[in-house]
Structures are given as structure tokens and as C-alpha cells.
N, CA, C and O atoms as CSV, one atom per row, in Angstrom:
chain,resi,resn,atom,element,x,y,z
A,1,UNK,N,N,47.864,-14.969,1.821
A,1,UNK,CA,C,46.865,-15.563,0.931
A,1,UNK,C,C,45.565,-15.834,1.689
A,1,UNK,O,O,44.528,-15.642,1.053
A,2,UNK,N,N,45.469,-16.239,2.916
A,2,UNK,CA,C,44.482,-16.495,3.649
A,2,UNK,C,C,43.726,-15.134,3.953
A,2,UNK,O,O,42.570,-15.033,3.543
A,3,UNK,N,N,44.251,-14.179,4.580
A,3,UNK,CA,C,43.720,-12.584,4.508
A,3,UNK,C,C,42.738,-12.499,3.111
A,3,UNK,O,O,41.528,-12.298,3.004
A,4,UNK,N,N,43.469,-12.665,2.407
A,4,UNK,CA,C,43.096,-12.022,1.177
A,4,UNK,C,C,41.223,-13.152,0.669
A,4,UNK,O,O,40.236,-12.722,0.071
A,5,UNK,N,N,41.469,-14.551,1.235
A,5,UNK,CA,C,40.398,-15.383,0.904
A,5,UNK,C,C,39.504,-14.904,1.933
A,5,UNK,O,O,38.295,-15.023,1.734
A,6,UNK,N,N,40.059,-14.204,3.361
A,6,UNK,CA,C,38.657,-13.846,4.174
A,6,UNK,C,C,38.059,-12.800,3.569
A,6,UNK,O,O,36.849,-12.627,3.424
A,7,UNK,N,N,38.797,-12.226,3.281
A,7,UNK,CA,C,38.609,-10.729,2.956
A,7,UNK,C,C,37.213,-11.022,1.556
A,7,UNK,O,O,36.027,-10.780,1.779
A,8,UNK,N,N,37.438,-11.257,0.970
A,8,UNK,CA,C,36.555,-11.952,-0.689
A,8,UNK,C,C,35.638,-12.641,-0.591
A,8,UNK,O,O,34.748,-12.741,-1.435
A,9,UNK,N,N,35.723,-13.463,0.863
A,9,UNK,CA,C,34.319,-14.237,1.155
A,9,UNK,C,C,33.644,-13.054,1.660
A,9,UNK,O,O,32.776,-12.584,0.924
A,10,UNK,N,N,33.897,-12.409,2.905
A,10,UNK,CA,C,33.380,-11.193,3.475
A,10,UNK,C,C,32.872,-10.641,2.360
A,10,UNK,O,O,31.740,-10.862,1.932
A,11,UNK,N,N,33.520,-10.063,1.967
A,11,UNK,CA,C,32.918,-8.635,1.052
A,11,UNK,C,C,31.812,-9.603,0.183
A,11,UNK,O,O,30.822,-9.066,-0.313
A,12,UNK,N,N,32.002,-10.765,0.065
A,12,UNK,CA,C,31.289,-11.598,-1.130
A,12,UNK,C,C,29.491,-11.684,-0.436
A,12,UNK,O,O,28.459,-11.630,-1.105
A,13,UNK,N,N,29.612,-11.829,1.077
A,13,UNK,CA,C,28.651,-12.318,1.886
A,13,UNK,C,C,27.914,-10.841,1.773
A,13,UNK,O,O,26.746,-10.747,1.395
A,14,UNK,N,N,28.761,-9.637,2.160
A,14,UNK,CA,C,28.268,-8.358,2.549
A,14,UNK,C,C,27.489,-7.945,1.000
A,14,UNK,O,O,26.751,-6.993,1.254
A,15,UNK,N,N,27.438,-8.117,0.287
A,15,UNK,CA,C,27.132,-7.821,-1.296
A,15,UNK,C,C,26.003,-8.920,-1.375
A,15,UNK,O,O,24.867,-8.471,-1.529
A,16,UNK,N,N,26.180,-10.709,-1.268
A,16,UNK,CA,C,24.528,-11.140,-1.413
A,16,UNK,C,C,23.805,-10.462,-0.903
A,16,UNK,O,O,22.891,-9.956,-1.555
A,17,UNK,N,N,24.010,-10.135,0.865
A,17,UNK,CA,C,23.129,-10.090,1.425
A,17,UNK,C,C,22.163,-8.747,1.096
A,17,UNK,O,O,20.948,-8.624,1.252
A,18,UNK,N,N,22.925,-8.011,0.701
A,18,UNK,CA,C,22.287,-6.186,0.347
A,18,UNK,C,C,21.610,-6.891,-1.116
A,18,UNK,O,O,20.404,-6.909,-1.364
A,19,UNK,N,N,22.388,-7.294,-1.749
A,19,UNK,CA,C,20.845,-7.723,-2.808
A,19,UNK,C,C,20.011,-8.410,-2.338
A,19,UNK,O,O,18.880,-8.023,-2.631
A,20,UNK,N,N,20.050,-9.357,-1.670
A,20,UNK,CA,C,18.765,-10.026,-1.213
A,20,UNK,C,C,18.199,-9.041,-0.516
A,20,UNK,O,O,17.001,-8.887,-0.752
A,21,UNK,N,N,18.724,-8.259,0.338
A,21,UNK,CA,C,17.515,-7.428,1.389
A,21,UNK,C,C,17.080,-6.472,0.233
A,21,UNK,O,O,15.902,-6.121,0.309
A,22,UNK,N,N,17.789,-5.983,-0.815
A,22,UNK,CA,C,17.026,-5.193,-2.352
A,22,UNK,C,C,16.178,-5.720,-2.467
A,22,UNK,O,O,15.045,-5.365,-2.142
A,23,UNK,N,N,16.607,-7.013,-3.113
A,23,UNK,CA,C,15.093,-7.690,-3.930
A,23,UNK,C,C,14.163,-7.587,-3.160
A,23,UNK,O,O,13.215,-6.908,-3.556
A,24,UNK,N,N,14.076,-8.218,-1.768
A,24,UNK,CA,C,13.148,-8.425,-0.606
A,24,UNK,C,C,11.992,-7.297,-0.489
A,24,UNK,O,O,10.763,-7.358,-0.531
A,25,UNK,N,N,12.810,-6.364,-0.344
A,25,UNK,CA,C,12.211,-4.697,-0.422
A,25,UNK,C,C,11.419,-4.590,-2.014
A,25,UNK,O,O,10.213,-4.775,-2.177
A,26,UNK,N,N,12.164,-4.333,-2.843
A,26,UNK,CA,C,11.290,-4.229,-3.978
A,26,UNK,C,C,10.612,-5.079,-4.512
A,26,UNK,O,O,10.250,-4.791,-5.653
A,27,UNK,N,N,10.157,-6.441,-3.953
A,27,UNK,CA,C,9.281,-7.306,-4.437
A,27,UNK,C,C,7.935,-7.391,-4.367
A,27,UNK,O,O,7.113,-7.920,-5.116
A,28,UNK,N,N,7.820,-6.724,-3.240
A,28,UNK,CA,C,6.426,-6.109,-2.681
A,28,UNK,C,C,6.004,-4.843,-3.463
A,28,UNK,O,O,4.895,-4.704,-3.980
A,29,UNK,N,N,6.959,-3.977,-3.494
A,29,UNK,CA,C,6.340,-3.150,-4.425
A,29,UNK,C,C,6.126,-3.302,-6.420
A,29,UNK,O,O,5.548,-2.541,-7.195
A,30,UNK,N,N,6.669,-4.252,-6.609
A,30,UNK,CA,C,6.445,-4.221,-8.209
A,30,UNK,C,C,4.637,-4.739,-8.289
A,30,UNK,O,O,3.933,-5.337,-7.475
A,31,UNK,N,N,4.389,-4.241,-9.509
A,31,UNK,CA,C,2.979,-4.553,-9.737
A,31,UNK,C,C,2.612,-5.914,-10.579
A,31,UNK,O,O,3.417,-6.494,-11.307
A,32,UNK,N,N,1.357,-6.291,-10.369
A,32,UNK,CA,C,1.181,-8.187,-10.544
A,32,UNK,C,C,1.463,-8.055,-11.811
A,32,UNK,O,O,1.443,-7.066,-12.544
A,33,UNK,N,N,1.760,-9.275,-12.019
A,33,UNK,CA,C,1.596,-9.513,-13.579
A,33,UNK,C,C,0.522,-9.459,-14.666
A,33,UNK,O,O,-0.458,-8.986,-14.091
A,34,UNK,N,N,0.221,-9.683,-15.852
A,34,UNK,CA,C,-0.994,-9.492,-16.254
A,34,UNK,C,C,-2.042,-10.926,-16.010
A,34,UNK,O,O,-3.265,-11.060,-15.974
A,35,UNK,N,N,-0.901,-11.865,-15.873
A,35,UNK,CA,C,-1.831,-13.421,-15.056
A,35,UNK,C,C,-2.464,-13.724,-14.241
A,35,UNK,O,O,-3.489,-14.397,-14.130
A,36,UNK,N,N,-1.534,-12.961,-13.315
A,36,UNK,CA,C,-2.050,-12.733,-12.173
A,36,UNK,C,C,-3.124,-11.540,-11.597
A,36,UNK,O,O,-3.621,-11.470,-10.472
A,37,UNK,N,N,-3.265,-10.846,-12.481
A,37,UNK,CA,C,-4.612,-9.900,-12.325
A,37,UNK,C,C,-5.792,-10.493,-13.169
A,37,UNK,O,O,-6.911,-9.984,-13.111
A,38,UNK,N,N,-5.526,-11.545,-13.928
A,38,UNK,CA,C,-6.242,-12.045,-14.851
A,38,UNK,C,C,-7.044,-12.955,-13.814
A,38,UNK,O,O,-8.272,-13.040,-13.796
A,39,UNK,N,N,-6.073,-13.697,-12.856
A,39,UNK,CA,C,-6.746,-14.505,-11.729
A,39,UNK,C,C,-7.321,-14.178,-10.555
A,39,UNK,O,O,-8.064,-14.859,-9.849
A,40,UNK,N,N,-6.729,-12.567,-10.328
A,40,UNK,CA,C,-7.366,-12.226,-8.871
A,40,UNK,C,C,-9.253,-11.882,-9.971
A,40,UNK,O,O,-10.363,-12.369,-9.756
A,41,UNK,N,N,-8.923,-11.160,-10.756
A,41,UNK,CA,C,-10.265,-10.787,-11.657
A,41,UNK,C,C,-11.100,-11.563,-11.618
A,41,UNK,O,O,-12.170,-11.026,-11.330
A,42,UNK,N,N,-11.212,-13.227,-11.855
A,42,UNK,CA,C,-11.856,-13.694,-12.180
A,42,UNK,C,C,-12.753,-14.445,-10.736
A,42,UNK,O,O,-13.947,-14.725,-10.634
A,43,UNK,N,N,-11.713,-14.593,-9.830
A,43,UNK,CA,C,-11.883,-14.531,-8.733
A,43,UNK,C,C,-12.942,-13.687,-8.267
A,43,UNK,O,O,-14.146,-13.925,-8.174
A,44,UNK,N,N,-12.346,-12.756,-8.016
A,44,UNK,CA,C,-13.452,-11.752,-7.516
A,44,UNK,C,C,-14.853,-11.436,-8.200
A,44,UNK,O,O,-15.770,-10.884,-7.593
A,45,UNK,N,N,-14.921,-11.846,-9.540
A,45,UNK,CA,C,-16.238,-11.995,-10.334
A,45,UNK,C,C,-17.099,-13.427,-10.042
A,45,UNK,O,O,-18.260,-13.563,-10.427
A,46,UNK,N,N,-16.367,-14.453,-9.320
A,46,UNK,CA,C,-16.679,-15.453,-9.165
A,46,UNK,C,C,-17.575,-14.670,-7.994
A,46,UNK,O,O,-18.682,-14.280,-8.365
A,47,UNK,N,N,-17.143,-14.374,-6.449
A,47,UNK,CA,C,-17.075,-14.116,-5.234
A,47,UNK,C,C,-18.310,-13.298,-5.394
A,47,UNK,O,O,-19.329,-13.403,-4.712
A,48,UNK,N,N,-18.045,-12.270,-6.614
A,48,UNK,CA,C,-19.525,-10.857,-6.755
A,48,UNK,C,C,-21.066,-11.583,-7.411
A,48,UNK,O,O,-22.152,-11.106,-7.084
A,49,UNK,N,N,-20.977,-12.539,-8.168
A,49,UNK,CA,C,-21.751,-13.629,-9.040
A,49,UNK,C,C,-22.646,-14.614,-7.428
A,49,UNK,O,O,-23.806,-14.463,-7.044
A,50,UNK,N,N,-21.585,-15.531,-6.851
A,50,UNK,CA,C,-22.070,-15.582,-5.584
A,50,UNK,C,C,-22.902,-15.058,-4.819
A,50,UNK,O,O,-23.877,-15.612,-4.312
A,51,UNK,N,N,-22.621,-14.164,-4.719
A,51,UNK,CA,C,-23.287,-13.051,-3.522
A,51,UNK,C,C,-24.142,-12.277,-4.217
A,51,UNK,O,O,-24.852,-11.481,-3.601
A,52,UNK,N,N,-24.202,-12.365,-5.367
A,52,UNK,CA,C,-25.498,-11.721,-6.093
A,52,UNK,C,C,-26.991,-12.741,-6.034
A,52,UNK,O,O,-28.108,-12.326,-5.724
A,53,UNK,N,N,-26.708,-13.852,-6.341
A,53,UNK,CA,C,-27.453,-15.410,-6.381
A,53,UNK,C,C,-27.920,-15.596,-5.034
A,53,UNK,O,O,-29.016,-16.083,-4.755
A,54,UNK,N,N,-26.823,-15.087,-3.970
A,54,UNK,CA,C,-27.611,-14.982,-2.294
A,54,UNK,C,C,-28.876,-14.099,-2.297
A,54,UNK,O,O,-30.014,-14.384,-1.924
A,55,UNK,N,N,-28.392,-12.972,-2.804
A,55,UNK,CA,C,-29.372,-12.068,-2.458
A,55,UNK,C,C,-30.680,-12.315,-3.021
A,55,UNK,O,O,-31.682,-12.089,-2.342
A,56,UNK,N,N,-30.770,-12.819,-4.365
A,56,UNK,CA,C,-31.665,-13.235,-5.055
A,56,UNK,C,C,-32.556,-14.420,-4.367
A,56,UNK,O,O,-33.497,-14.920,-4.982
């Protein structure tokens, strides 16, 4: 019975861990959300607005 509980934690540990190193990996590659492009956007119109008002 004890075999059998190492054995199930093991395999249990070996299986989070490959999804976590999945997710890890593909988290970087999925693309932003639409909120979050909504915020880098506005951002960066802030930053271009700025630096237009310098030059001026």
C-alpha cells in the first residue's frame, strides 16, 4: 500500500510540474487582452501627446 501511495504522489508531482512548465511557456506567448491593449494604447498616446507639447 505504501509503494503504491509513492508511486501516485510521484507521478502526481511529475504531471503538476509539466503543466506548470506548459503554462509558463505558453503564457508569454498568448496575445494581450483587449484591456490591456486598451491600456498600453492609451498610454502610449499619453507619452506621443507629451513629447509633441515638448517640441512645441
Amino acid at each position: 500500500m505504501g509503494d503504491l501511495l509513492i508511486t501516485v504522489l510521484l507521478l502526481g508531482s511529475f504531471i503538476g510540474a509539466a503543466l506548470m512548465i506548459r503554462y509558463i511557456n505558453t503564457r508569454t506567448a498568448r496575445p494581450a487582452t483587449a484591456r490591456q491593449r486598451t491600456r498600453v494604447t492609451a498610454a502610449d498616446e499619453k507619452c506621443s501627446r507629451e513629447s509633441r507639447s515638448a517640441r512645441l
